[in-house]
C-alpha positions in Angstrom: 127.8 -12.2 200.1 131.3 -12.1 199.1 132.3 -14.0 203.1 129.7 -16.7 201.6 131.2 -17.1 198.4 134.6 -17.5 200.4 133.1 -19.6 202.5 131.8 -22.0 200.0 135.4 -22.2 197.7 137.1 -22.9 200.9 134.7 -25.4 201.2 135.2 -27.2 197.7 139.2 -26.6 198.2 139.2 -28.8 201.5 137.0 -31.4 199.8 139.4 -31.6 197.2 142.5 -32.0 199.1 140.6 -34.5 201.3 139.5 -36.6 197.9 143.1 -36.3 196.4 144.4 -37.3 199.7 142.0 -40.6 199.6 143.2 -41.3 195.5 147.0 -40.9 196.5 146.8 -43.4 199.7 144.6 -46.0 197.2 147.4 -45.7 194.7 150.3 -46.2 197.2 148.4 -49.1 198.7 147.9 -50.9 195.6 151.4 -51.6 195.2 152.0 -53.0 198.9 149.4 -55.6 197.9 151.1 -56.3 194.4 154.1 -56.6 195.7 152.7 -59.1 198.6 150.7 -60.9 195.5 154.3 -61.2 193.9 156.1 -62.1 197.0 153.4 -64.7 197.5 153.1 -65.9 194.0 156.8 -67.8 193.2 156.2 -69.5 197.3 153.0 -70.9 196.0 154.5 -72.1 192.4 157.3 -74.5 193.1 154.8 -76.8 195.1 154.2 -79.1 191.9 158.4 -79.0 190.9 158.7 -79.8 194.0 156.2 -82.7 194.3 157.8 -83.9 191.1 161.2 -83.6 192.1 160.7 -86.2 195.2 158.5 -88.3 193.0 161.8 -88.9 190.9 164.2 -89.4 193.6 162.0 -91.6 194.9 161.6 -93.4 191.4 166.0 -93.2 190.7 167.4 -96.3 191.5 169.9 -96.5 194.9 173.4 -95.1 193.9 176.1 -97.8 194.2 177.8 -97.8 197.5 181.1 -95.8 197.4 184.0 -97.5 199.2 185.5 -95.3 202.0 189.0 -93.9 200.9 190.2 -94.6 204.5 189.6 -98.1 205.0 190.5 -98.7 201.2 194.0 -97.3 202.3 194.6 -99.1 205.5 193.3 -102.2 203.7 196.1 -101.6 200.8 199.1 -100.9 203.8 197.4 -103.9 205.4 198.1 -106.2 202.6 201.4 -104.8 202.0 202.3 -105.9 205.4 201.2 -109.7 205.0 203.6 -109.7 201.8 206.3 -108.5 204.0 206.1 -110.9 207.0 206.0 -113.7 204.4 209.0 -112.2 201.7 211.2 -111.9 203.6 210.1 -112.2 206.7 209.0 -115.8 207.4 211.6 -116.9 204.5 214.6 -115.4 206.5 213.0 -116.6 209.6 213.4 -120.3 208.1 216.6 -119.6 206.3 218.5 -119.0 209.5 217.4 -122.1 211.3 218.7 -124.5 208.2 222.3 -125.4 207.6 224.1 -122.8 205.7 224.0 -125.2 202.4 220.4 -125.3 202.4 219.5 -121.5 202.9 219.3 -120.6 198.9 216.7 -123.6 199.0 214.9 -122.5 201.7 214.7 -119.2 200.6 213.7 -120.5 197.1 210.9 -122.9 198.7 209.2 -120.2 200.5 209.6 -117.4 197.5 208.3 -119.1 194.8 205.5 -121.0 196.8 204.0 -118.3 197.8 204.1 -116.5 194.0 202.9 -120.1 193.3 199.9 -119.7 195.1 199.1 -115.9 194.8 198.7 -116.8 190.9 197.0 -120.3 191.6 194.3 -117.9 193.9 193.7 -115.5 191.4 192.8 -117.9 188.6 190.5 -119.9 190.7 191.4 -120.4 194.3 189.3 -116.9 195.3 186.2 -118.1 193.5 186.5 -121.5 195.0 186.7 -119.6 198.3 184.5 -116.3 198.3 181.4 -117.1 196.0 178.2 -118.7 197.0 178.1 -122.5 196.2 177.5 -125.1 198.9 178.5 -125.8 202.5 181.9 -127.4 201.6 183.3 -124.7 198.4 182.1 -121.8 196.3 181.1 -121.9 192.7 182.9 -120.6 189.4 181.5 -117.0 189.4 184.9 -115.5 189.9 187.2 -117.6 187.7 190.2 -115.6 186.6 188.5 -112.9 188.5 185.6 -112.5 186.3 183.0 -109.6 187.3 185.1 -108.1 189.8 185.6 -105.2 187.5 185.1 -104.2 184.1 187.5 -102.2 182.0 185.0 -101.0 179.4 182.5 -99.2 181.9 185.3 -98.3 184.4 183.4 -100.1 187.1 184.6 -101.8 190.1 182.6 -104.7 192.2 182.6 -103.8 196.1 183.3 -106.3 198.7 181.3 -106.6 202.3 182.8 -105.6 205.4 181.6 -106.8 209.1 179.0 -103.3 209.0 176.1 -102.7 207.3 176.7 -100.4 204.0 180.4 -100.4 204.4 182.5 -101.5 201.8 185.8 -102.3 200.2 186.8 -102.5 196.7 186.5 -106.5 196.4 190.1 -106.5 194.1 192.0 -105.5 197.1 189.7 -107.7 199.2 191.2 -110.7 197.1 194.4 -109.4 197.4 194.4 -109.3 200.9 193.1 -113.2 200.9 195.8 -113.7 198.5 198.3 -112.9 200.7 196.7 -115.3 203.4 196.4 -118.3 201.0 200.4 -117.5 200.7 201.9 -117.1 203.3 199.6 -120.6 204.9 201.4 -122.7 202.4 204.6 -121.1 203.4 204.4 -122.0 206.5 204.2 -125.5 205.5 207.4 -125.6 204.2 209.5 -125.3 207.7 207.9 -128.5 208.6 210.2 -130.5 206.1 212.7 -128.0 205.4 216.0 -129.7 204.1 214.3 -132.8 203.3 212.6 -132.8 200.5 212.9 -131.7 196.2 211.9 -128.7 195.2 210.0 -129.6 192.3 207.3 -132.1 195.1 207.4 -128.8 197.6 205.6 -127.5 194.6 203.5 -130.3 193.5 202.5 -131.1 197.0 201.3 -127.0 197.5 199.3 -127.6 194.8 197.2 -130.0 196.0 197.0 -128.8 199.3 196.2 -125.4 198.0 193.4 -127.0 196.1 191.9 -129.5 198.0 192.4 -128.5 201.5 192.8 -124.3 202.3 190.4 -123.4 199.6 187.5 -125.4 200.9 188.8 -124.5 204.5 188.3 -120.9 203.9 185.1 -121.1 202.4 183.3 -123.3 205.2 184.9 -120.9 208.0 184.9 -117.5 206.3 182.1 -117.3 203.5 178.9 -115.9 204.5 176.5 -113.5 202.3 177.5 -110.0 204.4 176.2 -108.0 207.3 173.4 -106.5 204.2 172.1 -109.4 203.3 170.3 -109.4 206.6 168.0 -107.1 206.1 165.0 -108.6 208.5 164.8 -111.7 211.1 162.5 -113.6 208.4 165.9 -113.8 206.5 167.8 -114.7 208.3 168.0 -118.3 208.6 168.0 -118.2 204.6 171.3 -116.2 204.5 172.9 -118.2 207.1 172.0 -121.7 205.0 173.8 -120.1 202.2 177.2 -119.6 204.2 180.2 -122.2 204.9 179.3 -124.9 207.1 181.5 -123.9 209.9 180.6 -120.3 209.8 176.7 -122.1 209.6 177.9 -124.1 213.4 178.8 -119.9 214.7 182.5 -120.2 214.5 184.1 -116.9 214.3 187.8 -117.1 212.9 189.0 -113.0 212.8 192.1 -113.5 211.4 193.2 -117.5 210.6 193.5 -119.5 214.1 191.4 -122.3 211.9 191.9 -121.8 208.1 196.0 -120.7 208.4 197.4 -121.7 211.6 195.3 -125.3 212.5 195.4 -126.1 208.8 198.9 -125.4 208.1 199.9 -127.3 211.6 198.0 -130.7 210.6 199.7 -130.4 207.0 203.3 -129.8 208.1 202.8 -132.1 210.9 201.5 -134.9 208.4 203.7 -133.6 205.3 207.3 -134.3 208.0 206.1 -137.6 209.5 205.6 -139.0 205.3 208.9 -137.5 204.3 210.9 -139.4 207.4 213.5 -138.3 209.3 216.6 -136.1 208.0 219.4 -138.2 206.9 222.4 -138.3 209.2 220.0 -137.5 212.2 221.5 -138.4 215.8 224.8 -138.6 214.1 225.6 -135.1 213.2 224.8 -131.7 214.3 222.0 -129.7 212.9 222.5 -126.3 214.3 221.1 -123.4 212.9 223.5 -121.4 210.6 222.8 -117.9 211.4 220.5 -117.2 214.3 220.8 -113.3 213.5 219.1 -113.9 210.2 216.5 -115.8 212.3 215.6 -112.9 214.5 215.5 -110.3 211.9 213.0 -112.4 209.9 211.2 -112.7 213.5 211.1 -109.0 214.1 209.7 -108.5 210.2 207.0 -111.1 211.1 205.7 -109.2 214.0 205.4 -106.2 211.9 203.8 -108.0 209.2 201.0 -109.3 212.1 199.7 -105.6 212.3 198.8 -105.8 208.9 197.6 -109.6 209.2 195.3 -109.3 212.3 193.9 -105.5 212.1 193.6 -106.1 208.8 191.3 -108.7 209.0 188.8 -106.5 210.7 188.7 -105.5 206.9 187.6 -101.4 208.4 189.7 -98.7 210.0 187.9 -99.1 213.0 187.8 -100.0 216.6 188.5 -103.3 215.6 191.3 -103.2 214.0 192.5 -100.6 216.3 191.7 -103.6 218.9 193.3 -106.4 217.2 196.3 -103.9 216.8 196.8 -103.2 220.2 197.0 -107.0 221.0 199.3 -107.8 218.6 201.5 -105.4 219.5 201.8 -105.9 223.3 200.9 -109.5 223.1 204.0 -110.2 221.4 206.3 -107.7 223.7 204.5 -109.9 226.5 205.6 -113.1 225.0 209.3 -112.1 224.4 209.4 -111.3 227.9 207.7 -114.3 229.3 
């Protein structure tokens, strides 16, 4: 009796500790799956934020490009360079060749017209030039630079470069044209050195300045930018809207037409109405100081880097290209 009643508590204490067993592996179960429901629970939830989020980028409007700081830096050292092969590089270069009487005029002639001009192209000369108009000139939109930035909003207008979504700030794009528009009509002035007044060298830049560089660099250098042509349908449209010999596929990188072939036919036209130098065939005209003449002539072939790998308007292969030339074109041209 007493082995059955034994029998039968040792019975009940093993179902026990089997049945507490089962309650303790439930209990440390639950957890697992509570933590797995938590785990699972925040990877589930930011689905909608996340829908919504790319709903509103999609909805923002497109940021406004950002110039690149390195191209806006060679552009500035670029135009720095132009200033320099024109004051007082080219003015030296001229200065030496005249008699030693005439070298404060030169000098003068060359300093003041290209001031002359530089203010004439900010007040109207770069709109005339660089804004959309008709085949021939540009409109008015940038008179006295207007729009190209605005104080209030401390916002700047971006200019186009020769690749998609790369741009400049378009103040020191006009300022690197300014220095262009200069240092053209300077080079006018060597054609009738000595031989004519100061106050028509001015009169006559003017004009010219006006009438024949300003519409010159519009018809070869306008066009809408490399972003305006966003699909072949548009093409043709874009190109209609350019100057008329950038419309005829002339490519001028760096001034062959507007500066050098425009400022040839003008000096060569300007010399032949002013006449021949008085006394000449009857006394000498031998340059005064030919050392003068070759330092201006060393300064203009640094101020070149700046004028033709500059005009690739990026710091690129381009301009690394057009620098390379320059610099052993020229060493292959002293020699030759």
């Amino acid at each position: 009796m007493r082995k059955l009643i034994a029998s039968i508590a040792l019975g009940l204490a093993a179902f026990g500790l089997l049945g507490v067993s089962h309650a303790q592996d439930t209990t440390a179960s639950a957890p697992v799956a509570a933590s797995a429901a938590v785990d699972a629970a925040p990877a589930a939830a930011p689905a909608p934020a996340e829908v919504a989020s790319a709903a509103a980028v999609e909805a923002a409007p497109a940021a406004a490009p950002v110039p690149n700081k390195g191209d806006t830096a060679w552009m500035m050292v670029a135009t720095l360079l132009v200033i320099l092969m024109t004051l007082p590089g080219l003015a030296l270069f001229y200065g030496g060749l005249v008699r030693s009487k005439n070298m404060l005029s030169v000098l003068m002639q060359v300093m003041v017209t290209f001031s002359l001009i530089v203010v004439l192209w900010f007040i109207y000369g770069y709109s005339l030039a660089f804004t959309e108009g008709n085949a021939f000139i540009g409109g008015l939109d940038r008179l006295m630079m207007k729009g190209v930035w605005d104080n209030a909003a401390g916002t700047f207008a971006n200019a186009a470069t020769f690749s998609k979504g790369v741009y400049i700030p378009e103040i020191l794009f006009a300022a690197f044209q300014a220095t262009f528009a200069g240092i053209t009509c300077c080079l006018i002035v060597g054609a009738f050195a000595e031989r004519i007044k100061f106050s028509a060298v001015l009169l006559f830049m003017v004009i010219w300045f006006t009438f024949s560089y300003a519409p010159m660099a519009h018809m070869v250098w306008f066009w809408m930018g490399p972003d305006a042509y966003t699909s072949a349908e548009v093409a043709a449209d874009m190109t209609a809207k350019a100057g008329l010999i950038w419309q005829h596929g002339a490519l001028d990188f760096a001034g062959g037409t507007v500066v050098h072939i425009n400022a040839a036919v003008a000096g060569l036209v300007g010399s032949y109405m002013v006449g021949k130098r008085l006394g000449y065939g009857k006394e000498a005209f031998t340059p005064h100081s030919l050392t003068l003449t070759m330092v201006g002539a060393s300064l203009l072939w640094v101020g070149w880097f700046g004028f033709n790998a500059g005009s690739a308007l990026e710091a690129g292969n381009s301009a690394a290209l057009a620098f390379i030339n320059t610099f052993s074109a020229t060493a292959a041209a002293v020699l030759a």
